[in-house]
C-alpha positions in Angstrom: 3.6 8.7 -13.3 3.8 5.3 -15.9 5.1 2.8 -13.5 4.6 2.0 -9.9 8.2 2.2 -9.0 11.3 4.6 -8.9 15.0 3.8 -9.2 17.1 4.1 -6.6 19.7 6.1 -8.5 16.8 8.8 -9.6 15.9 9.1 -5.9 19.4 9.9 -4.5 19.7 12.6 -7.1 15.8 14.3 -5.9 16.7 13.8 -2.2 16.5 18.1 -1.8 13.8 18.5 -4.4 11.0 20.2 -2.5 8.5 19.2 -4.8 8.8 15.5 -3.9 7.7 14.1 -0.3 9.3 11.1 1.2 7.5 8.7 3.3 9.4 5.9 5.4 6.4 3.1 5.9 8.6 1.3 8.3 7.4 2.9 11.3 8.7 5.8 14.1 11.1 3.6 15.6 13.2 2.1 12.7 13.3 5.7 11.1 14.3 7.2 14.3 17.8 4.6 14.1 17.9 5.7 10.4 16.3 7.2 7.0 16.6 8.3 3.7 17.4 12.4 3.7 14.4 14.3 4.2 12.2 11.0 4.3 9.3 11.3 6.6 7.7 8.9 9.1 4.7 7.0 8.2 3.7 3.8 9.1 1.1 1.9 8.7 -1.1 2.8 12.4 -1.5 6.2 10.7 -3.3 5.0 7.6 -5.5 2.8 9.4 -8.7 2.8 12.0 -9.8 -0.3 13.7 -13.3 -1.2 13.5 -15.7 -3.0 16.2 -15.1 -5.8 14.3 -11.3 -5.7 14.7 -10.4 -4.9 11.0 -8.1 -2.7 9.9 -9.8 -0.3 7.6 -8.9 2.6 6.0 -9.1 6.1 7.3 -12.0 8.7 6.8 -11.7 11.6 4.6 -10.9 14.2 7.4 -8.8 12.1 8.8 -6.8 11.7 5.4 -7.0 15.5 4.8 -5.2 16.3 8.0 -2.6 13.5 7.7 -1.6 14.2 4.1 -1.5 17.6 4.6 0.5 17.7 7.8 2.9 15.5 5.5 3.1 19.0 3.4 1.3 16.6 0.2 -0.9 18.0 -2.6 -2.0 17.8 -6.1 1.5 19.2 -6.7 3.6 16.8 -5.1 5.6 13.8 -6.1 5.1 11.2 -3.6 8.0 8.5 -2.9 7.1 5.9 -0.1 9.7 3.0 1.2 10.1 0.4 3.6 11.6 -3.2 3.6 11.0 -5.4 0.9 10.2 -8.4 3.5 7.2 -6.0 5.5 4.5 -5.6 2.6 3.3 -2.3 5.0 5.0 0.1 2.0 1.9 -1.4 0.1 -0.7 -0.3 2.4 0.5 3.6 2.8 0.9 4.1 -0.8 -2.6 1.7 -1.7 -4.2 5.0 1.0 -3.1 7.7 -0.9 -4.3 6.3 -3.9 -7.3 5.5 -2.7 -7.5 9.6 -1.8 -6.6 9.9 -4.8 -3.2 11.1 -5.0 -2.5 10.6 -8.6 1.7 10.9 -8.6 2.3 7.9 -6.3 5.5 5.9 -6.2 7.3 3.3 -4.6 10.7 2.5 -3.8 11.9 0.2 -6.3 14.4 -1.6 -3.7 14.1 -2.0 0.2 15.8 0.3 2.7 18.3 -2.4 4.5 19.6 -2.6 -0.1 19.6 1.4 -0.3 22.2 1.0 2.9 24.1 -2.1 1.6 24.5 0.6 -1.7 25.7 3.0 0.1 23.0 5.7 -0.9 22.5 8.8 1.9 21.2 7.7 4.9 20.9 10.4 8.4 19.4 10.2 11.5 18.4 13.9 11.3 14.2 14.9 11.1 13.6 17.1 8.7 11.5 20.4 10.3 9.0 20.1 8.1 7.6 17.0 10.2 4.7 17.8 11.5 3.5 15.0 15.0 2.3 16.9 17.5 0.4 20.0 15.9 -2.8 21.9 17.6 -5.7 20.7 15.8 -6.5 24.2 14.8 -2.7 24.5 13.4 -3.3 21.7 10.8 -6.7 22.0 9.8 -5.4 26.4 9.2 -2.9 24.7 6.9 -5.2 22.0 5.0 -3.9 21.0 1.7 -4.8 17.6 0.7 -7.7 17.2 -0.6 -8.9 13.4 -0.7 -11.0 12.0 -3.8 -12.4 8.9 -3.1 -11.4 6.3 -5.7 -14.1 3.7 -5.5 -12.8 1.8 -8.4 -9.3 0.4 -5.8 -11.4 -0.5 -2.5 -14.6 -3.9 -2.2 -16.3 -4.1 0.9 -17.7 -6.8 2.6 -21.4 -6.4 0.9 -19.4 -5.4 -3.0 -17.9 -9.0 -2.3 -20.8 -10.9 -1.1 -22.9 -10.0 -3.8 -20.4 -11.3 -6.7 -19.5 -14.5 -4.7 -21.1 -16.4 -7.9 -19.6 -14.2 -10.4 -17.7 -15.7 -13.0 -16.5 -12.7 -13.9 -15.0 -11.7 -10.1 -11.3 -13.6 -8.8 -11.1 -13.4 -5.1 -7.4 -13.2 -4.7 -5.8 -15.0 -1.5 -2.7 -12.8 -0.7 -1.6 -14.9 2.7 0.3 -17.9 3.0 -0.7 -21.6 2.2 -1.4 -22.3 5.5 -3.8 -19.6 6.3 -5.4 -20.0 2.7 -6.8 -23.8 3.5 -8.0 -23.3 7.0 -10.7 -20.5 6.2 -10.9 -18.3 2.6 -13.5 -16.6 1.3 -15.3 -19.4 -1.2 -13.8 -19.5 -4.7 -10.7 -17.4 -4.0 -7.3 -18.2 -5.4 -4.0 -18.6 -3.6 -1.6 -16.0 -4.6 0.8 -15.7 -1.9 2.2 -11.8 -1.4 5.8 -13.3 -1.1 5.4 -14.8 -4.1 5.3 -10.9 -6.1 8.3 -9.2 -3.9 11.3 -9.3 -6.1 14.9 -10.3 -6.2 18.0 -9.5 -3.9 16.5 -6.5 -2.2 14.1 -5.5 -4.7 10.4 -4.1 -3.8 8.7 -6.1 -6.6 9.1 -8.2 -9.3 9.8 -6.6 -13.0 6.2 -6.7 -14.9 7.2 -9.8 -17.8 7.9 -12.2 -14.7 5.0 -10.6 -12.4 2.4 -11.6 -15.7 4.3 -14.3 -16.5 3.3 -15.5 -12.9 -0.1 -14.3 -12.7 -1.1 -16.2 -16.1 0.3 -19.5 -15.1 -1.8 -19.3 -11.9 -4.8 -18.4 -13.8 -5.0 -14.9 -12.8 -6.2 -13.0 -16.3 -6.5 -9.3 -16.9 -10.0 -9.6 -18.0 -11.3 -10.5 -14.4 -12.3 -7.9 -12.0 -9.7 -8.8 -8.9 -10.4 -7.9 -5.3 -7.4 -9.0 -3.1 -7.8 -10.1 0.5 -5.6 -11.0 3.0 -5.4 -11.3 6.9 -6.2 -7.5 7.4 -5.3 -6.0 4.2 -2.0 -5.3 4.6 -0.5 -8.2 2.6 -3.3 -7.3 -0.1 -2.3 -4.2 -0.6 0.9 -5.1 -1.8 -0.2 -7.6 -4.0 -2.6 -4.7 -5.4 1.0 -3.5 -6.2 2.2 -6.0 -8.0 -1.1 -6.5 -10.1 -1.0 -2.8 -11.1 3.2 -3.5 -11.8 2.2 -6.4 -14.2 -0.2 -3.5 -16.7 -3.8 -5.1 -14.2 -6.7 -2.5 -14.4 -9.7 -3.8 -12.8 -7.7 -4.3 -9.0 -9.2 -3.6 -5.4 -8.3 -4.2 -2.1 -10.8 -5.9 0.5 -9.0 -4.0 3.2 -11.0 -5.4 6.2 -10.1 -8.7 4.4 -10.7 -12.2 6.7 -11.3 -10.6 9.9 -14.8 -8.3 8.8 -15.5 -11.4 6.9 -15.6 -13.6 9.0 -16.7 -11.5 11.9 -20.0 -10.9 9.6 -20.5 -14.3 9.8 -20.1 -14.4 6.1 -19.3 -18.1 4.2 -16.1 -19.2 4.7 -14.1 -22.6 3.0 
């Protein structure tokens, strides 16, 4: 796939397509009042584990494996995932697939609450095909997914620490103002996530404004960017919107301020 989102309009005509799987990112409880036909639940507790540090990083391989292929996803599936354009969590469950490298990856290009106000299908109904409470032994007898690490989207804590003076590195600050001056990794650059999500409803920015932004604040597509946040949520959206505005060299710090700082690495 060329571009990181999907109209609306080409959505509501795929809604039966078995070929494509639909993932709701907002959680089990907002689906249950409400979803796109044949969407399925995943929010983002599933794509995470919490380390003894308290950082949410991403899940393990077998871990993955199961997930995705309870979800019914493989090499041959199209993979749409939406949420609300104000909860950046739509970031994080399509930033895990692709880091398990699931190539055909998509998001939403507006926010649920705008595919209502549109009027596009909406049901309360589960599709069968959800699978919550399998036996072990029933989902691991119908393994599909197979995860390839990509190394190239995900810095840990030691990746960063040892390019802190490297000219050729931009730590990228995805959380607000206010969390940015009272402790950020040392050199890193404001970029608020906010600042990326796009107009009346829409999931992102269009790419011309999105570079148009990134240049002015110094953010150049010859740097190698790793994007942090609180607990790399926030910066996995704003991986997003990097790869929306034509970035290569993007990664997500996904155990982001709390692993850093519970390292006791420097802080500003």
């Amino acid at each position: 796939m060329s571009s990181i989102t999907v109209d609306a309009k080409w959505l509501a005509s795929r809604l039966e397509n078995p070929e494509l799987v639909i993932l709701d990112a907002r959680g089990s409880i907002p689906y249950s009042f409400g979803h796109i036909k044949n969407a399925k639940p995943l929010g983002l507790e599933d794509v995470i584990r919490v380390s003894e540090e308290g950082a949410s990083l991403v899940i393990d391989g077998n871990e993955a494996e199961k997930l995705f292929s309870a979800f019914g996803i493989d090499d041959s599936k199209d993979v749409i995932v939406y949420g609300e354009a104000s909860d950046p969590s739509v970031g994080r469950v399509a930033w895990t697939l692709m880091y398990y490298g699931h190539r055909n990856v998509q998001v939403l290009a507006i926010g649920f609450s705008k595919w209502l106000q549109l009027g596009y299908p909406v049901t309360r109904d589960v599709p069968k095909s959800v699978v919550r409470e399998a036996s072990k032994a029933n989902i691991e007898a119908q393994l599909r997914f197979k995860p390839k690490i990509t190394e190239s989207i995900r810095a840990d804590a030691e990746y960063i620490k040892k390019r802190l003076e490297d000219p050729n590195v931009l730590f990228l600050d995805a959380r607000t103002p206010q969390e940015h001056f009272q402790a950020r990794i040392p050199g890193s650059i404001l970029d608020n996530w906010e600042d990326g999500v796009g107009h009346a409803g829409e999931m992102l920015k269009g790419k011309s404004e999105l570079e148009e932004d990134f240049e002015r604040k110094g953010i150049g597509k010859e740097s190698e960017i790793i994007c942090f946040c609180h607990a790399g949520v926030r910066a996995s959206h704003k991986y997003l919107q990097l790869k929306q505005a034509g970035y290569e060299r993007v990664k997500v710090y996904d155990g982001s301020i709390i692993d850093w700082a519970k390292r006791g690495y420097p802080l500003r």
